[in-house]
C-alpha beads as a LAMMPS data file, in Angstrom:
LAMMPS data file: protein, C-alpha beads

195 atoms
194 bonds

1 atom types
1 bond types

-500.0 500.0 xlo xhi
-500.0 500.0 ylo yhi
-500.0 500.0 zlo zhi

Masses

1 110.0

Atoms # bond

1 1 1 -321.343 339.876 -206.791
2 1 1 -317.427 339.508 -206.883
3 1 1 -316.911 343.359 -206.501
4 1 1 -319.848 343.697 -203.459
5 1 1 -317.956 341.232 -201.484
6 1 1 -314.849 342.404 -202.179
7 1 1 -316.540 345.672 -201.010
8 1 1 -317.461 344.473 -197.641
9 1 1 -313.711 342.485 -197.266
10 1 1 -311.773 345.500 -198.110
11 1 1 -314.080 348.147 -195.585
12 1 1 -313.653 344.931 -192.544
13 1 1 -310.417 344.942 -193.320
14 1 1 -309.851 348.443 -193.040
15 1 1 -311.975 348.760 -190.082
16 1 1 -310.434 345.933 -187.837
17 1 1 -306.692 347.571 -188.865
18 1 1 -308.245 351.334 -187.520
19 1 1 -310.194 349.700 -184.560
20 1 1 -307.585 348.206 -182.785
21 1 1 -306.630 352.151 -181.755
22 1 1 -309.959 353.142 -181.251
23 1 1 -311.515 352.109 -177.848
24 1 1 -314.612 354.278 -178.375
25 1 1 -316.408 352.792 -181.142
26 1 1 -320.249 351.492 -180.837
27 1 1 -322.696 353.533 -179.183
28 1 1 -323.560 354.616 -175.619
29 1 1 -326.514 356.156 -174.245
30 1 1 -327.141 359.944 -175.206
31 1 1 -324.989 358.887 -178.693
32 1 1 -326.649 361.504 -181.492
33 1 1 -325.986 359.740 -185.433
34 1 1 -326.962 360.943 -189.105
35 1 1 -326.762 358.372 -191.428
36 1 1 -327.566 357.975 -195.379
37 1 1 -326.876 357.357 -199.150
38 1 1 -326.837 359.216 -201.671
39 1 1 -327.459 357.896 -205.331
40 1 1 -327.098 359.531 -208.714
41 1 1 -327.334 358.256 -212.402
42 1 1 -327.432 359.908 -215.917
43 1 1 -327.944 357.996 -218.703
44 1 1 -329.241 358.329 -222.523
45 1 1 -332.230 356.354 -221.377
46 1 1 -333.092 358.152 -217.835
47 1 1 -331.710 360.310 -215.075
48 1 1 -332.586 359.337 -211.695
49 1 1 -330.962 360.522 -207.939
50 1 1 -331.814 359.506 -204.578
51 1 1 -331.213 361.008 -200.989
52 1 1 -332.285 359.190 -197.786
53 1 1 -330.738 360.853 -195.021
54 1 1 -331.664 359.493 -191.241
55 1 1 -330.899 361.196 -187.902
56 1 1 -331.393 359.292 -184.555
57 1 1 -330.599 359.349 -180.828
58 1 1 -329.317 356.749 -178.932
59 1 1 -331.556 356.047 -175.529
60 1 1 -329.320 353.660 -174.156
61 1 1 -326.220 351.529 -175.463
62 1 1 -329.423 349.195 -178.012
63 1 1 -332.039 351.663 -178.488
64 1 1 -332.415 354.447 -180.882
65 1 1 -335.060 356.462 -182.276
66 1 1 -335.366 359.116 -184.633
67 1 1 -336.589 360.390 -187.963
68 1 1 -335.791 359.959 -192.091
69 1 1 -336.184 361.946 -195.035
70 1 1 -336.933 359.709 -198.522
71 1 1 -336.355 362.485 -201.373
72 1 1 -335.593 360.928 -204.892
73 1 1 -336.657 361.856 -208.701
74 1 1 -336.624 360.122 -212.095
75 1 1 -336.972 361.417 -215.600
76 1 1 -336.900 359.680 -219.031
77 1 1 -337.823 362.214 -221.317
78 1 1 -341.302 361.935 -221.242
79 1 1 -342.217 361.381 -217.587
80 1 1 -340.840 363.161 -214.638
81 1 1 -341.106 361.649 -211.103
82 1 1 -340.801 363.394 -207.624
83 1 1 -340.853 361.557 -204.185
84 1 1 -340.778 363.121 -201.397
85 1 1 -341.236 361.257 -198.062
86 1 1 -340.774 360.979 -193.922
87 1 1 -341.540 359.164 -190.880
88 1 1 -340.083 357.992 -187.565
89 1 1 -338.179 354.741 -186.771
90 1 1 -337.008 352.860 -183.787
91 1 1 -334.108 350.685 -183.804
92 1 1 -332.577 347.909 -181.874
93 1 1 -328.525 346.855 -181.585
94 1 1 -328.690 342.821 -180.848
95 1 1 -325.438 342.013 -181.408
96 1 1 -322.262 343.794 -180.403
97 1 1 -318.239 342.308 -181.387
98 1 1 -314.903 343.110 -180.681
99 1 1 -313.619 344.651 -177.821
100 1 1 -313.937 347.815 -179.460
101 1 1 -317.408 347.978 -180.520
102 1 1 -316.816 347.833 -184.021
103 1 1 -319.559 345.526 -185.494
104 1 1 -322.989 346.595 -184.761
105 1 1 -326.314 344.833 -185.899
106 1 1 -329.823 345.803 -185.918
107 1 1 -332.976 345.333 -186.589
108 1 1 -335.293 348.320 -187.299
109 1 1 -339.186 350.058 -187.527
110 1 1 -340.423 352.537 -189.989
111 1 1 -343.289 353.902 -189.718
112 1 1 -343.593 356.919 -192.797
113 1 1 -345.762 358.967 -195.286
114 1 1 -344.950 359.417 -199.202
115 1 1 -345.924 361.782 -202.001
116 1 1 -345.324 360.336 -205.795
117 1 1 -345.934 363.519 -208.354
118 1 1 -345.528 361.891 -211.904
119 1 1 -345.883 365.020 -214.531
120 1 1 -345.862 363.971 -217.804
121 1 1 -345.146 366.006 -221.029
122 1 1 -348.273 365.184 -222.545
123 1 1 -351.652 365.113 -219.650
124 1 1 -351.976 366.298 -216.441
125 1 1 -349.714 366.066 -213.089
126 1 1 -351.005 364.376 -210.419
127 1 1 -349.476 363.253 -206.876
128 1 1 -350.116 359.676 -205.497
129 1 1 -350.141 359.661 -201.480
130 1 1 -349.018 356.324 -200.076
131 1 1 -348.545 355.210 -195.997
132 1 1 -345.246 352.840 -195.562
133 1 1 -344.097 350.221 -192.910
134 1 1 -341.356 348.462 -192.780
135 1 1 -339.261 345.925 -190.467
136 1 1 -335.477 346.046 -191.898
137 1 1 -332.271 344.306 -190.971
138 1 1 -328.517 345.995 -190.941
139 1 1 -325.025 346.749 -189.781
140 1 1 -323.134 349.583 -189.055
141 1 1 -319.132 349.041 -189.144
142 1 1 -316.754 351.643 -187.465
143 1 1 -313.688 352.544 -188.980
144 1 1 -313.096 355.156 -186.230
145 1 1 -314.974 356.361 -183.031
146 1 1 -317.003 359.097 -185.221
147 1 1 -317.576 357.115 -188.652
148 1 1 -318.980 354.199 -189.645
149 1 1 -320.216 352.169 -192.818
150 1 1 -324.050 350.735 -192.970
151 1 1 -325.519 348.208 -194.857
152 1 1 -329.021 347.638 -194.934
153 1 1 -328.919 344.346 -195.616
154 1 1 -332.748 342.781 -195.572
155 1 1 -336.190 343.907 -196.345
156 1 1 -338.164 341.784 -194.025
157 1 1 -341.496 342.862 -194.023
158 1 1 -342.925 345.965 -195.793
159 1 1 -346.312 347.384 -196.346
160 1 1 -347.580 350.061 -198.767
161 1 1 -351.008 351.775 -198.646
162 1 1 -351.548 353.953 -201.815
163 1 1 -354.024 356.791 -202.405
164 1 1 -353.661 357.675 -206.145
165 1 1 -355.513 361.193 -207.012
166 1 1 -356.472 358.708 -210.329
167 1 1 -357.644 355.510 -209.692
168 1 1 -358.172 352.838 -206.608
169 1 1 -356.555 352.847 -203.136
170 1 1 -354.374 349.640 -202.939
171 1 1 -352.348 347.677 -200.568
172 1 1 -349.626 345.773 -200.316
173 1 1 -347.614 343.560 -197.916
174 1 1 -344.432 342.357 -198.813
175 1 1 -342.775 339.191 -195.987
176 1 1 -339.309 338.028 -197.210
177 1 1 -338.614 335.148 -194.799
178 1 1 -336.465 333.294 -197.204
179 1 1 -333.911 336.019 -197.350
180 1 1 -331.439 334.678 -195.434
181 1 1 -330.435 332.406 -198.374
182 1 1 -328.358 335.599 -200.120
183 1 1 -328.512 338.673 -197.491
184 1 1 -325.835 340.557 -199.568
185 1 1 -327.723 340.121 -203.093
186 1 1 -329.121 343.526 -202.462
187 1 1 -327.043 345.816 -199.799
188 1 1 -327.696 349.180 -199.376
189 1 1 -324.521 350.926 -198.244
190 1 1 -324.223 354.684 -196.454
191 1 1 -322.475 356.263 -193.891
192 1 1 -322.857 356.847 -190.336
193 1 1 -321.726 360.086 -188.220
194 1 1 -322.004 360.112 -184.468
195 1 1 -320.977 362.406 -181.690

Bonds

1 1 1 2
2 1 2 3
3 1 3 4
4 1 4 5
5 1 5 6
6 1 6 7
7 1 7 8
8 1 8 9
9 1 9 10
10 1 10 11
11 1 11 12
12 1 12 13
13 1 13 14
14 1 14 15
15 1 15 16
16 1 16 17
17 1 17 18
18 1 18 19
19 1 19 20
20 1 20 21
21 1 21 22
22 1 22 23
23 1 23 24
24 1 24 25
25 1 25 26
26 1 26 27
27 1 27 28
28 1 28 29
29 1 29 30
30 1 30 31
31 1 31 32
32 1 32 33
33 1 33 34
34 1 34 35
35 1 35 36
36 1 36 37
37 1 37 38
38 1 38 39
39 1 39 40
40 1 40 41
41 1 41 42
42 1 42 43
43 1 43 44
44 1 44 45
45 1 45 46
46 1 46 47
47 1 47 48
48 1 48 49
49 1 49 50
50 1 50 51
51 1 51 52
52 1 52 53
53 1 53 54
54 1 54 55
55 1 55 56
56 1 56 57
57 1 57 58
58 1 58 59
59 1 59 60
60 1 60 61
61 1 61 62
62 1 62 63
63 1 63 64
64 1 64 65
65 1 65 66
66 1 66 67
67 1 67 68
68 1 68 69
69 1 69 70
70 1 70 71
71 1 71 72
72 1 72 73
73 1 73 74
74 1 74 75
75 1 75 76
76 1 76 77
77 1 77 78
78 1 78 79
79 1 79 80
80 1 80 81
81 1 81 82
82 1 82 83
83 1 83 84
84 1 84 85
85 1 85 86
86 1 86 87
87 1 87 88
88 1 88 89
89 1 89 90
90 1 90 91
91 1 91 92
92 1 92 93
93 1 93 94
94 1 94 95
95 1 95 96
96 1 96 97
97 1 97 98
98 1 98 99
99 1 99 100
100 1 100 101
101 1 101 102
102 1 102 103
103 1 103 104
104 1 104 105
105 1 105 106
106 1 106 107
107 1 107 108
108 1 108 109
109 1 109 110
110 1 110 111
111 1 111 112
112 1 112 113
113 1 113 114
114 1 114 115
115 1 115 116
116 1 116 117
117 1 117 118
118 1 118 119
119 1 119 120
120 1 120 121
121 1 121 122
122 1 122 123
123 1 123 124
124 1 124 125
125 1 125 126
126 1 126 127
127 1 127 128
128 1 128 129
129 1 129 130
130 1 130 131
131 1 131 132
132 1 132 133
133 1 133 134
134 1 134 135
135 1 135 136
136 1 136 137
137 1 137 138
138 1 138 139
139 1 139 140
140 1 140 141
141 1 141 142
142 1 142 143
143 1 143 144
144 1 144 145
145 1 145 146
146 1 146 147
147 1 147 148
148 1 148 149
149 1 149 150
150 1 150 151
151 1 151 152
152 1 152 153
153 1 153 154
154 1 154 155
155 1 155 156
156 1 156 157
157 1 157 158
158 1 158 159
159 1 159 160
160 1 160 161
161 1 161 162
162 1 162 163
163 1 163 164
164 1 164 165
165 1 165 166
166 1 166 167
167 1 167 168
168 1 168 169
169 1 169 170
170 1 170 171
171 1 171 172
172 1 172 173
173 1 173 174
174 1 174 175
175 1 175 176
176 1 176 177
177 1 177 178
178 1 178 179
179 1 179 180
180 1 180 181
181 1 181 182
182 1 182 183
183 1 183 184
184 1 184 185
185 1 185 186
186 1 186 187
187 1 187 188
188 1 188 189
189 1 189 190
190 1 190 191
191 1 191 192
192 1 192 193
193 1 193 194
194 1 194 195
């Protein structure tokens, strides 16, 4: 916990030192952005990686919309996962600070699709199919005019509607309204590009 709020100290810090020079940060209307994170990890255990890249426009100075990419895999030795998933999203900028721009938060709406394929060393592949929603909470920090840091900070609400190729369909709804109690328990961090 120490080091993830050092985390967010250190990039503020740096930020509001860069910022001061930079009277273009935030967006504006026409503003294109790709955002993302990119996760690896290799262990004796299991190797897993994760890509999520985002691209969005900007249709005025709190609106954006756009689409995402979810691509990730997982592998333990005797079970290998693929996901591959996309969908749209719309986003809205409610708060705004510093004279700059800087500090940008949001609120956001996913609409997407999913594909699970688990292939196992012993049976047969199969690939589950799955419909997502999701209302999300986050920040974007820039540290120049082009470049900024994002933190997707809170799950609000998500749904899941699975069609396995084995087995039942199932849903699932997920509300998190006590989450304000530790927002940073669980950041996501990534970076932002705009021009």
């Amino acid at each position: 916990m120490k080091k993830i709020i050092l985390s967010v100290v250190a990039i503020f810090a740096f930020g509001v030192a860069n910022a001061q020079d930079a009277p273009g940060n935030g967006f504006s209307k026409g503003d294109k952005f790709v955002e993302g994170a990119f996760s690896f990890r290799s262990g004796d255990v299991e190797d897993s990686w994760s890509f999520t890249p985002k691209m969005g426009v900007m249709l005025d100075d709190k609106w954006a919309v756009g689409g995402f990419l979810a691509l990730a895999g997982q592998d333990n030795g005797n079970v290998e996962n693929n996901t591959f998933g996309i969908g749209a999203f719309a986003r809205y900028y409610f708060l705004t600070l510093g004279a700059s721009k800087s500090f940008n938060a949001y609120g956001e709406i996913g609409l997407g699709y999913s594909a699970l394929t688990n292939d196992p060393n012993v049976g047969s592949k199969t690939t589950d199919n799955a419909i997502n929603a999701n209302i999300d909470l986050g920040m974007n920090y820039f540290f120049t005019s082009h470049w900024a840091a994002t933190f997707e900070l809170a799950n609000i609400l998500s749904y899941n509607n699975a069609n396995p190729e084995n087995g039942n369909n199932s849903s699932d709804l997920n509300v998190n309204v006590n989450l304000f109690n530790n927002i940073f328990a669980q950041p996501q961090f990534g970076l932002l590009y705009k021009w």
